[in-house]
N, C-alpha and C positions, 0 to 999 in steps of 0.2 A: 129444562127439558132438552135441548139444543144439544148439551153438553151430554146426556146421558147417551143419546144418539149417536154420537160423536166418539163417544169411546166405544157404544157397540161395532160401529162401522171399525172402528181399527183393528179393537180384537177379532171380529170376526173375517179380515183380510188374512189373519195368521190363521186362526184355526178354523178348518170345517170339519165341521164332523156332526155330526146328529143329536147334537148336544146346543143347548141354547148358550149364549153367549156371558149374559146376565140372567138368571130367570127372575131373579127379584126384579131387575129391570123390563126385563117381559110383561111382570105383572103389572108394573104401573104404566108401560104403555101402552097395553092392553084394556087398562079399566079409563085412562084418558080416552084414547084415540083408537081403541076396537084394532088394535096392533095388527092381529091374526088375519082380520081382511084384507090386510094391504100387501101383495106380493114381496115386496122390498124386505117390509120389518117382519113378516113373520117366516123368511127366510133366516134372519137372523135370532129367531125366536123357535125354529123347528120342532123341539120337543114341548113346548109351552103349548104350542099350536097344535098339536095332534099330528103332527108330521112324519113322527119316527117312529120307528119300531119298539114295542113295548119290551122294556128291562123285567128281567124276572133273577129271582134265585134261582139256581141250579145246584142240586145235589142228590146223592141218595145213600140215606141217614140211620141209625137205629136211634138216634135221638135229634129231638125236634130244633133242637135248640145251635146245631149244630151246623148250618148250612151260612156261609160265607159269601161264596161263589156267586159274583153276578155275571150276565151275560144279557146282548140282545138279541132278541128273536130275528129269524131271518128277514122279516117282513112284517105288516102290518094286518096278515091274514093270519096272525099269529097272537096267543094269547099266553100267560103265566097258569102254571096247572101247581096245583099241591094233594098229596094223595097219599094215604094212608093204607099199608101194607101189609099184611102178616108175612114174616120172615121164616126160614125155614126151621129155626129152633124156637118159634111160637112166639114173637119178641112182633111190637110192632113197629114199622118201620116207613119214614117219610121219603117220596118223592117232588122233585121239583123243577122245572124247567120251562121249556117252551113248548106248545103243542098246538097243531092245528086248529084253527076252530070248530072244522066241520068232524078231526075225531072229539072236540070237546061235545060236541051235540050227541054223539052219539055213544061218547059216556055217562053221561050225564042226562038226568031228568029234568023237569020239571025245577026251576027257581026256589030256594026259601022264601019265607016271608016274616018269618016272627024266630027269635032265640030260641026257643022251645021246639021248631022244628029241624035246626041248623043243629044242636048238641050233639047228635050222634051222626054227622054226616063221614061219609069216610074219604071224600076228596071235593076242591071244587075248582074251578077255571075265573081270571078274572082276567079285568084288561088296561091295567092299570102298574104303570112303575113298580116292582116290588112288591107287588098286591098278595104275592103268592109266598108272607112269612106266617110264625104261630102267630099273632095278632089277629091276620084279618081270615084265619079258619073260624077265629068265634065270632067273627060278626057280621051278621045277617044280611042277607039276601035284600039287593038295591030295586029288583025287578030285573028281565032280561036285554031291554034295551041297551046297546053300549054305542056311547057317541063318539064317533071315531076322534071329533077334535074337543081337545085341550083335557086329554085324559090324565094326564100326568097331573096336571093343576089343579084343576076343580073337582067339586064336590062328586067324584065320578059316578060309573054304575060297576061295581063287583057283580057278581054272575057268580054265586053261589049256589048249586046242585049236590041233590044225593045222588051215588053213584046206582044207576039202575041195571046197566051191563059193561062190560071189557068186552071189544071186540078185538083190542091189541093193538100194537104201535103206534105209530105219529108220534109218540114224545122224543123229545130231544134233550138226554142225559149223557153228560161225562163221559 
C-alpha cells in the first residue's frame, strides 16, 4: 500500500492536471481507505473524486458513429449533451458537446425511466466522462439526481430527457 502511495506522490509532483494519477490506484485506495475524503489523496485522485470537469465528446455529425473529439467542459456547472437533428437536405444528424445545465433543464423534460420510453428520445444530457456516445443514447434514464463526486467511477446517474423545447444556445461545439 505504502509503495503504491509512493509512486502516486511522484507522479503526481510531474504532472497536474485534472487527470487522476493512477485511477486504478484511486480505486483501491478509495475502497481501503475512503481516498476521496482525505484532502491530500484525493487531490491526487481529482477526477476519481468528482473534482473535475466532466469529459464529453464533441462533434457535429450526419453519422453517429463518427465523433472522435474529446474535450473538457469548462467547469463542473457543465454537462455532456447528445442531440439529434434534422439537417437541411432531411438526413439526420448528431450533436455533441458541453452545455450548461441550466440550458440542459430547460431543454429537456422530465427523466426516462424504462427502454420503452427512452427509444424515440431525440437528445439527452448526462454527467459523466464520455456519457455523451451511441451507447448510452439507448440506455435508460438513472433518475435526475446527479452526484457531483466520483462521477467518472461509479455506478453514476445519466439524466436522460425527451427533448420538450429549443430555446437555443449554451452549447459548446467546434
Amino acid at each position: 500500500m505504502l509503495s503504491k502511495v509512493s509512486v502516486l506522490l511522484a507522479v503526481w509532483s510531474v504532472v497536474r492536471t485534472c487527470d487522476d494519477v493512477n485511477t486504478v490506484a484511486c480505486g483501491q485506495l478509495d475502497r481501503v481507505m475512503n481516498a476521496c475524503t482525505d484532502p491530500c489523496f484525493s487531490n491526487l485522485c481529482p477526477r476519481y473524486c468528482g473534482k473535475c470537469p466532466v469529459k464529453c465528446y464533441q462533434c457535429v455529425s450526419g453519422n453517429q458513429e463518427d465523433c472522435a473529439e474529446i474535450v473538457e467542459c469548462p467547469n463542473m456547472e457543465y454537462a455532456c449533451i447528445h442531440e439529434r437533428f434534422l439537417t437541411s437536405n432531411f438526413t439526420v444528424g448528431h450533436k455533441r458537446g458541453c452545455v450548461h445545465q441550466q440550458v440542459c433543464s430547460q431543454l429537456y423534460g422530465a427523466a426516462c425511466h424504462s427502454a420503452g420510453e427512452c427509444r424515440d428520445q431525440r437528445g439527452f444530457c448526462c454527467k459523466s466522462d464520455l456519457c455523451n456516445n451511441v451507447a448510452t443514447s439507448r440506455r435508460t434514464g438513472r433518475g435526475v439526481h446527479i452526484d457531483q463526486k466520483r462521477t467518472a467511477n461509479r455506478n453514476n446517474t445519466d439524466v436522460e430527457m425527451d427533448i420538450r423545447r429549443h430555446e437555443g444556445g449554451g452549447f459548446l461545439f467546434g
